[in-house]
C-alpha positions as CSV (number, residue, x, y, z in Angstrom):
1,X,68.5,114.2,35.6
2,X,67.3,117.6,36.9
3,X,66.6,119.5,39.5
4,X,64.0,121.8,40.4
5,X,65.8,125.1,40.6
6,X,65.2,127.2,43.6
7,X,65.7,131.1,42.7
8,X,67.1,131.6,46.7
9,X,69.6,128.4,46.1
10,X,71.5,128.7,42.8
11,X,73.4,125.7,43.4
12,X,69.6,123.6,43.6
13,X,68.6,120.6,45.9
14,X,71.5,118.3,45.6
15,X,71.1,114.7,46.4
16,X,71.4,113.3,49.6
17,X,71.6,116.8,51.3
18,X,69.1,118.6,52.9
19,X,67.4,115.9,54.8
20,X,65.1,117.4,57.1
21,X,65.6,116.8,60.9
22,X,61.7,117.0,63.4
23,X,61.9,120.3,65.0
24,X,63.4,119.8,67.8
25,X,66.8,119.3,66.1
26,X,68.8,116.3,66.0
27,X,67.4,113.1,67.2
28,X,68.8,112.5,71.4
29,X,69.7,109.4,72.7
30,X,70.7,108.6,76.1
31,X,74.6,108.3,76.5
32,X,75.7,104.6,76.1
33,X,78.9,102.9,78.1
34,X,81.8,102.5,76.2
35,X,81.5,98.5,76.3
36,X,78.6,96.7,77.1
37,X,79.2,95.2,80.9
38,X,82.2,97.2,81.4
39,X,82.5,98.1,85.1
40,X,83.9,101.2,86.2
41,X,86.9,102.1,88.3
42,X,84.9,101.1,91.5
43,X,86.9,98.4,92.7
44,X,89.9,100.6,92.1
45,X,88.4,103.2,94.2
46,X,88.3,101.1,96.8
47,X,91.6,100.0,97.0
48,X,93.0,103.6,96.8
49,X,91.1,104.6,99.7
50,X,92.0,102.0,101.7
51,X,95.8,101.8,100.8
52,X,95.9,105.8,101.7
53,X,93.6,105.0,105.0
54,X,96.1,102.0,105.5
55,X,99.4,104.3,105.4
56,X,97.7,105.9,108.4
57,X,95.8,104.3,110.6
58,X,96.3,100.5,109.8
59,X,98.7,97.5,108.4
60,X,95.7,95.3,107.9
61,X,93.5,98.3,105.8
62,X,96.4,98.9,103.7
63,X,97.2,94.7,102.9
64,X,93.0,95.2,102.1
65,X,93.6,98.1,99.6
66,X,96.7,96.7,97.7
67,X,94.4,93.0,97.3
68,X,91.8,95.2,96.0
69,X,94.3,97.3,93.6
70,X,95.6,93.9,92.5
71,X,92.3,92.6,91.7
72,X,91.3,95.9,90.3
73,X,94.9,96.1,88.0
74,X,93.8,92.7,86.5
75,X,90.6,93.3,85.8
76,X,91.3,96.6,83.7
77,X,94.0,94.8,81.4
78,X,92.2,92.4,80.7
79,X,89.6,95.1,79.7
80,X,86.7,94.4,82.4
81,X,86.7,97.4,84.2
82,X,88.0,100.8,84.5
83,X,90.7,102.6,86.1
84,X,94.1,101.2,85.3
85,X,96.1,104.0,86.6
86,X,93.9,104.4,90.2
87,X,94.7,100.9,90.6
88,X,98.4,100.9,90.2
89,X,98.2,104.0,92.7
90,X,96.4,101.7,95.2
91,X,98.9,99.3,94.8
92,X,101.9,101.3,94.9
93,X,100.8,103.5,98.0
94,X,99.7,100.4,99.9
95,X,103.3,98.5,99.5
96,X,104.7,101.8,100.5
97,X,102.1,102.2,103.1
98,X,103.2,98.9,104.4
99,X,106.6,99.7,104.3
100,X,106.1,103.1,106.8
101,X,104.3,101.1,109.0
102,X,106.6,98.3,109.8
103,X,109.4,101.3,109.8
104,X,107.5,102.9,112.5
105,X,106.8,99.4,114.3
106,X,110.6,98.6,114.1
107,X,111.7,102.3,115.1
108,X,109.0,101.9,118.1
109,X,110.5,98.7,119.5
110,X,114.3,100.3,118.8
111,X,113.4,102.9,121.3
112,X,111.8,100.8,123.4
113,X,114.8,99.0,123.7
114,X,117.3,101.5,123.6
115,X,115.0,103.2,126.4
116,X,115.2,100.2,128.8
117,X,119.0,99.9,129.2
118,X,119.4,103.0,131.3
């Protein structure tokens, strides 16, 4: 089997190689997700913000951001969304978020107490 023999190319058309590509370059497509229905770290989002907000401002915004880490934590191992590590964050700063707040409330009503005895 031969080849035509190109006097620029002394190594000649090889099979396979050489394919010719439109003008433009390589052909674009539009970038695809990495799994079909695969949601992103939305719901993980969420819950951060509100278990920071919740550290804060309030008890009940922070027990809203560590249900929605929770939900967000199981839905990324079980590969349904994004965000694993955001929503261990959101669940983590919200338990410690509730934490700081009931220290606050208890430290609050200590000095309220020890305030009323003199």
């Amino acid at each position: 089997m031969t080849y035509p023999q190109d006097p620029n190319n002394p190594y000649g058309q090889q099979p396979g190689y050489g394919q010719q590509y439109p003008s433009g370059g390589y052909p674009q497509f539009p970038p695809q997700p990495p799994y079909p229905g695969m949601a992103g770290p939305g719901l993980a989002i969420g819950g951060l913000v509100c278990s920071i907000l919740g550290t804060f401002l309030c008890l009940f915004v922070g027990i809203a951001g560590i249900i929605m880490g929770h939900i967000a934590l199981g839905k990324a191992k079980r590969g349904e969304a994004e965000g694993q590590g955001i929503a261990l964050a959101a669940v983590i700063i919200g338990y410690v978020g509730i934490a700081l707040n009931i220290a606050f409330v208890a430290l609050g009503i200590a000095l309220g107490v020890i305030g009323s005895w003199r």
